[in-house]
C-alpha positions in Angstrom: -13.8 58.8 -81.8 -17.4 59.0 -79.9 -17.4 55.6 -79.0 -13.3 55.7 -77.8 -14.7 58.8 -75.2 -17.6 57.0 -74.5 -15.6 54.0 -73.1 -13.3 55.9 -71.4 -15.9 57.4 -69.5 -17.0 54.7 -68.8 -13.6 52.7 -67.7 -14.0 56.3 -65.3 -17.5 55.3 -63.5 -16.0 52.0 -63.1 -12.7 53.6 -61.2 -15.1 55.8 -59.0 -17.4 53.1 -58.3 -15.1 50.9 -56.7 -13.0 53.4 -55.1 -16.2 53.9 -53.2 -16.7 50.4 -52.5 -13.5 50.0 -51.4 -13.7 53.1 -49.0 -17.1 52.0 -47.8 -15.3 48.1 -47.0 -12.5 49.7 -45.1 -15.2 51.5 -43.3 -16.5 48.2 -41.8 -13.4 46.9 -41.1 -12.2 49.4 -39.5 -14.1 52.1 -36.9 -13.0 54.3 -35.2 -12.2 52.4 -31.8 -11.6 54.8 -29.4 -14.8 57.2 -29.3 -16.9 53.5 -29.7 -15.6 52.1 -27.3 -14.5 54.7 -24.5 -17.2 56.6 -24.9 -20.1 53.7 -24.8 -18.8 50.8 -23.4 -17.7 50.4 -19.5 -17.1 47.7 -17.7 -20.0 45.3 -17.1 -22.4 45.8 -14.4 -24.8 43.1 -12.4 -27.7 42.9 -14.3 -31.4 42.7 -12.8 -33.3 39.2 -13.0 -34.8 39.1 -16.3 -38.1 37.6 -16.0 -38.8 34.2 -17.7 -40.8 34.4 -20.7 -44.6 33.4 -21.1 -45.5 30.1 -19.5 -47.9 27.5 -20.4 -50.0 26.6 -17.7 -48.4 23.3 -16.1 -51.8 21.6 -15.6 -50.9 18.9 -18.0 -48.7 17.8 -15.2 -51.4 17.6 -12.5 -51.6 13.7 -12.0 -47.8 12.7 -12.2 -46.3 9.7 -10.5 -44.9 10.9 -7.4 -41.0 10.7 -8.9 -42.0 13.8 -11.4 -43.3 16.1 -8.8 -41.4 19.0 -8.7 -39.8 18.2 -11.7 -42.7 20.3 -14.1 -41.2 22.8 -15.2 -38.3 20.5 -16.6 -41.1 17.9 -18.1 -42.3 20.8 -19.6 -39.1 21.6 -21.5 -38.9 18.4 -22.3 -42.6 18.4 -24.0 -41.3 21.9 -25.5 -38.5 20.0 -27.5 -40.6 17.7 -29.0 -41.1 14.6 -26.6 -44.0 13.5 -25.9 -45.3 13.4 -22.6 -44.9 9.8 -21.5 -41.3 9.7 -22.7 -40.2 12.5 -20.6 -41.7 11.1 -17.8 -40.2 7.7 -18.0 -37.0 10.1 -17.7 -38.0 11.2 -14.0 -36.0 9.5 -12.0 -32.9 11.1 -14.1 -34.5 14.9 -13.7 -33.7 16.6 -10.9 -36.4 18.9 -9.4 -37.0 22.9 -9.8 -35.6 23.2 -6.5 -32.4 21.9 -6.8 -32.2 24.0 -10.3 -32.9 27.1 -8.2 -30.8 26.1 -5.3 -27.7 25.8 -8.1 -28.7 28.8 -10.5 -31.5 31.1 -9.3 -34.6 31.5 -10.6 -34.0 33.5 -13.0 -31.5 34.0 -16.0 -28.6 35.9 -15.7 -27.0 38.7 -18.9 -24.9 40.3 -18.1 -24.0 44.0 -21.0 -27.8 44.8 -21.5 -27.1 48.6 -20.6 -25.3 48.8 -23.6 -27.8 47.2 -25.9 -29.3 50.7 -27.3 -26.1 52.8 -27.8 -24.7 49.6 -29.5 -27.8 49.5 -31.8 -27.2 52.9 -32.7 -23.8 52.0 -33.8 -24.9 49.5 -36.1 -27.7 52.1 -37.4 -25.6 55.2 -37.8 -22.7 52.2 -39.9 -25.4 51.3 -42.2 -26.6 55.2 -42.8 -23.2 55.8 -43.6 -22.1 53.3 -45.7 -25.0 51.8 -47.1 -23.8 48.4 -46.4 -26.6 45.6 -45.6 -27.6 45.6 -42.0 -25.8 42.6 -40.0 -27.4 39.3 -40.1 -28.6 38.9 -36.7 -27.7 42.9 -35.7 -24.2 42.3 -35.6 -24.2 38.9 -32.9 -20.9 37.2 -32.7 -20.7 34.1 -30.5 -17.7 33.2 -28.1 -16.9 31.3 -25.3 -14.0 28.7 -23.9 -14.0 25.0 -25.1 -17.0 23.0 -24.0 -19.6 25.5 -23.4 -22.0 24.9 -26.0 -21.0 27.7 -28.7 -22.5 25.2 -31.0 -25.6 25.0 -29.7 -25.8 28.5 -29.5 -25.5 29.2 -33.0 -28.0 26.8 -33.8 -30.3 28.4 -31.7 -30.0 31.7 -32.9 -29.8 30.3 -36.5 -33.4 29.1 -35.8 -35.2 31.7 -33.6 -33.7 35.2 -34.9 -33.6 36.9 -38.1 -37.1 35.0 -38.4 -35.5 32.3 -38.9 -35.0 32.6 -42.8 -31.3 31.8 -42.5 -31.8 28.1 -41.8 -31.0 25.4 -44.7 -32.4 21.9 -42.9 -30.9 19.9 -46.0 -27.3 21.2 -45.3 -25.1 18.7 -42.5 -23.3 19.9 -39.5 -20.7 17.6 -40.8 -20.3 19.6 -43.5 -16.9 21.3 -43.1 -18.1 24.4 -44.8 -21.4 24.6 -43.0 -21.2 27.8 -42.1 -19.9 29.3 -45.0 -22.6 27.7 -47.5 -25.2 29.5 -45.4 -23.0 32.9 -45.4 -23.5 33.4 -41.6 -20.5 33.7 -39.8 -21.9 33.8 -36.1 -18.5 32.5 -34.6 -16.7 35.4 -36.6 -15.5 37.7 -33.9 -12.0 38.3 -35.7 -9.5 36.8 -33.2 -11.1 33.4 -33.1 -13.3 31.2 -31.2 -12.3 30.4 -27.7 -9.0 33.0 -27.6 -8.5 35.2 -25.4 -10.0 38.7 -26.0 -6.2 40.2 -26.0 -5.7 39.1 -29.0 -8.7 41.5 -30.5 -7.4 43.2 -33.2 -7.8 47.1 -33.3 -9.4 47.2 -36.2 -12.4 44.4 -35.3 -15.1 44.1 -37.5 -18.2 46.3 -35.5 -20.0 43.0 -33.7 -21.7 42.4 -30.6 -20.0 39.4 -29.1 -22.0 36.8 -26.9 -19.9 35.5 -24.1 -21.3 32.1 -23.0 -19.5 31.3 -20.0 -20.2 27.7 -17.9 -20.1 26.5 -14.1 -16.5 26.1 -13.2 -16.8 22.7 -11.8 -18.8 21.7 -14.7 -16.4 23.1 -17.5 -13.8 21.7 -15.9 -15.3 18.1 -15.5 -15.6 18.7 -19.7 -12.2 19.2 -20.2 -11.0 16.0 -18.7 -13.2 14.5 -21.8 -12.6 16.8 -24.8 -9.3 18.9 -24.1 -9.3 20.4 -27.5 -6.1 23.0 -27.7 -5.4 22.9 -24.3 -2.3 21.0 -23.0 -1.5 19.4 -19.5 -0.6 16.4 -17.3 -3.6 14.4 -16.8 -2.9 11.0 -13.9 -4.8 8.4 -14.2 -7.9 8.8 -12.5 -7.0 12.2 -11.2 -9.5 15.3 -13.3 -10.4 17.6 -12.9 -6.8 18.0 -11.1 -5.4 21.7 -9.9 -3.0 20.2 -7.5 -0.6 17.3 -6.8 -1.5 14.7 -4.6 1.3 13.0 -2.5 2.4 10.4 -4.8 1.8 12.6 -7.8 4.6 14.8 -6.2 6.8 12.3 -6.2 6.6 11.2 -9.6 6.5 15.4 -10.7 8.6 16.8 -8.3 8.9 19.9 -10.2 5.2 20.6 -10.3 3.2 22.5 -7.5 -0.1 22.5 -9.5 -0.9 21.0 -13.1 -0.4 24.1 -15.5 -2.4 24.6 -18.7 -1.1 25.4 -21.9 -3.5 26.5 -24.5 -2.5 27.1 -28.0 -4.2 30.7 -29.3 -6.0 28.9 -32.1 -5.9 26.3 -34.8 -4.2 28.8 -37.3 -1.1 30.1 -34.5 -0.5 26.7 -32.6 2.4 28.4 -32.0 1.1 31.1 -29.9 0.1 29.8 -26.4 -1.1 31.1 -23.5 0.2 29.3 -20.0 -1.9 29.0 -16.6 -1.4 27.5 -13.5 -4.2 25.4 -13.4 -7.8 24.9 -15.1 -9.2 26.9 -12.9 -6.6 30.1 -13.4 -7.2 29.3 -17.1 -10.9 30.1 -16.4 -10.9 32.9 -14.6 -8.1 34.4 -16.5 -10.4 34.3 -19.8 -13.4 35.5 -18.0 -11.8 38.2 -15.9 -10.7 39.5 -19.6 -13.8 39.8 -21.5 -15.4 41.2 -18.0 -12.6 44.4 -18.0 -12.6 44.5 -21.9 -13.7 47.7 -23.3 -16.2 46.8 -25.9 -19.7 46.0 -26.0 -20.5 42.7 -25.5 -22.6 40.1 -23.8 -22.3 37.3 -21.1 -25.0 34.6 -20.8 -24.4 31.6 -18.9 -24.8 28.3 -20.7 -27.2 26.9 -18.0 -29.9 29.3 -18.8 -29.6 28.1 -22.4 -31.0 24.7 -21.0 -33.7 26.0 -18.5 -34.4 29.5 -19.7 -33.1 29.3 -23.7 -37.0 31.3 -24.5 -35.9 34.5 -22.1 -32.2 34.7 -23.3 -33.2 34.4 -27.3 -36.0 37.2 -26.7 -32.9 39.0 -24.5 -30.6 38.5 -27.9 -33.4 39.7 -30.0 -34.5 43.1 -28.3 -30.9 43.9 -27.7 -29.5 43.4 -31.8 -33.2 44.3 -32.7 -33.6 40.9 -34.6 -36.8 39.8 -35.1 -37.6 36.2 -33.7 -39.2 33.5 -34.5 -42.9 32.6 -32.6 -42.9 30.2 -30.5 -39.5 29.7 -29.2 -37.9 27.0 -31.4 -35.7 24.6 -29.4 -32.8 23.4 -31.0 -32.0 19.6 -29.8 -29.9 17.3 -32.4 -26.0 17.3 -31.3 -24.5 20.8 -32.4 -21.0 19.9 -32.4 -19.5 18.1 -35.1 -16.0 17.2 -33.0 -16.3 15.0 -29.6 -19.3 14.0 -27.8 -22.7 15.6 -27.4 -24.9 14.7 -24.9 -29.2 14.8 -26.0 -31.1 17.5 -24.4 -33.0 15.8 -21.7 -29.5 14.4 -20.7 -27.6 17.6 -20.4 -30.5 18.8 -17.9 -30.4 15.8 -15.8 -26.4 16.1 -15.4 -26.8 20.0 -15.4 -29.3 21.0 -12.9 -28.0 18.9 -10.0 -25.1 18.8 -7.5 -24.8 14.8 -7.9 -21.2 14.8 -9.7 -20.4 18.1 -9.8 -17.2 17.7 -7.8 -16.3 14.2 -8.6 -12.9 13.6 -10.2 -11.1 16.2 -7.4 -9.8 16.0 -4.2 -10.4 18.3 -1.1 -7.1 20.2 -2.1 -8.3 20.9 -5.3 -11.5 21.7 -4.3 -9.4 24.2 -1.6 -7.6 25.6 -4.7 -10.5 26.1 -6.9 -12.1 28.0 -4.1 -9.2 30.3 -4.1 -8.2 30.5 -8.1 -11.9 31.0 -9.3 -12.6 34.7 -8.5 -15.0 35.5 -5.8 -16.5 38.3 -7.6 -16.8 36.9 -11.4 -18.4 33.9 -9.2 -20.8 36.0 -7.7 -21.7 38.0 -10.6 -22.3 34.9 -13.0 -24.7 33.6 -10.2 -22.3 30.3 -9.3 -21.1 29.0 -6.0 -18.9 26.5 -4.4 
């Protein structure tokens, strides 16, 4: 009889015990959306320059060969990676200089959501008080961003240089299908999926900090004419990136003004799509959302993760409070394991230079880009025309 009560109290611990876990999961899942967000969160403001982290001194670079001067600081992100010194500077005539980096970009690195950092910190704390769930692997840090803006390379690069570093499992292969999962980091978790529009947030979100990466216009769009991924739309034969119809493309689509864009919502809704006028609306349109969306999030520009990756990972890390690893650990084999990656040194030779940046258009396109890609997300990710 003893040992009949004794099991049924104990069948009763078990009942409590995971009615509290389940009330503590639900918790997670599911805050309460309107005093976190409404309260906290406004629209984005410009951010002030954020200073480049420490510099080594660039006296190594004192006697080059007069096609790597004023191409240090990029030899010296080159030696940073790994290269040895000789190597990168057989890649000179590729490199272009500082100035013309500058002259493209600024200076300086550009977040955008760092006024937000602390309240969403507190968040975070004040979940983890109250349900005693394990504090977020990298404070909570979800990364997004359209096709073909290095979301990949991202991860990796947080998956190296925050949370110390102890996440990373060198013997596992990107090509691994379940990469991600065998590590149990989910950074491309933000609960409507990778590269979707943010309307499609659920209300009840899991409590993240999502990091926008967003990419030069002309750039992206110069991407997408190589790897189109979910989005859909006519592509001539040596026209792309094309927004508009040329003379003789009008007569073969007479129904066309510009080359619209459908993109599906995601590889599990192919059904759910999305239309826009041209590459460039398409832009804009997903930009412009995540700019007016209530919730706290971050926008870093994928530039600065090739000439200032050191100051935007010690950004991430003071804003989600994870600790990072010393010295700055650049991430360089091919992140993506669909389409083409292009090797480090490469994507700062094509990146930091207007040679190619509009090739592929025509002046009308060029005309309609100026008008489609809005002046003032433009101007407040630091591009130009």
């Amino acid at each position: 009889m003893h040992r009949r009560f004794r099991l049924l109290g104990e069948l009763a611990v078990m009942a409590i015990l995971v009615s509290v876990w389940r009330g503590h999961k639900h918790l997670f899942l599911q805050y309460d959306e309107k005093s976190f967000e409404s309260a906290w969160f406004p629209p984005l403001v410009p951010a002030e320059p954020i200073p480049n982290a420490t510099e080594s001194p660039l006296e190594e670079f004192q006697t080059l060969a007069t096609n790597c001067r004023g191409k240090e600081r990029l030899l010296r992100i080159a030696v940073a990676t790994g290269m040895n010194r000789s190597a990168a500077e057989a890649r000179c005539d590729d490199l272009p200089s500082w100035k013309d980096v500058v002259d493209l970009y600024g200076s300086q690195p550009v977040i955008l959501g760092l006024e937000h950092c602390a309240a969403y910190r507190a968040a975070v704390r004040d979940h983890v008080n109250r349900t005693r769930d394990a504090y977020p692997k990298f404070g909570g840090l979800q990364i997004d961003g359209m096709f073909n803006v290095g979301t990949n390379a991202l991860a990796q690069t947080v998956l190296h240089n925050l949370d110390r570093g102890q996440w990373v499992q060198p013997d596992l292969s990107l090509d691994d299908p379940e990469y991600w999962e065998k590590i149990d980091t989910y950074m491309h978790g933000v609960g409507w999926g990778k590269h979707t529009l943010v309307k499609y947030r659920p209300h009840n979100a899991i409590l993240s900090l999502p990091v926008v990466i967003v990419r030069d216009p002309y750039r992206w769009m110069k991407s997408m004419c190589k790897a189109m991924y979910r989005a859909h739309w006519i592509r001539p034969p040596n026209h792309c990136p094309n927004l508009v119809l040329t003379p003789q493309e009008k007569v073969e689509y007479p129904n066309h003004t510009t080359f619209a864009v459908t993109v599906e919502q995601n590889a599990r809704n192919p059904h759910v799509r999305d239309n826009f006028d041209s590459l460039a609306d398409y832009w804009t349109a997903w930009y412009q959302s995540y700019w007016d969306a209530n919730i706290p999030r971050l926008v870093i520009r994928f530039e600065d993760m090739l000439f200032h990756a050191d100051a935007v990972v010690q950004a991430l890390s003071e804003c989600t409070g994870s600790e990072r690893v010393e010295p700055f650990q650049y991430y360089t084999q091919p992140a993506k394991v669909h389409g083409e990656s292009s090797d480090f040194l490469t994507a700062l030779a094509k990146t930091g230079t207007e040679k190619g940046r509009y090739s592929g258009m025509t002046v009308d396109d060029r005309a309609y880009a100026a008008k489609a890609l809005n002046a003032e997300l433009m101007q407040k990710f630091g591009y130009r025309h």
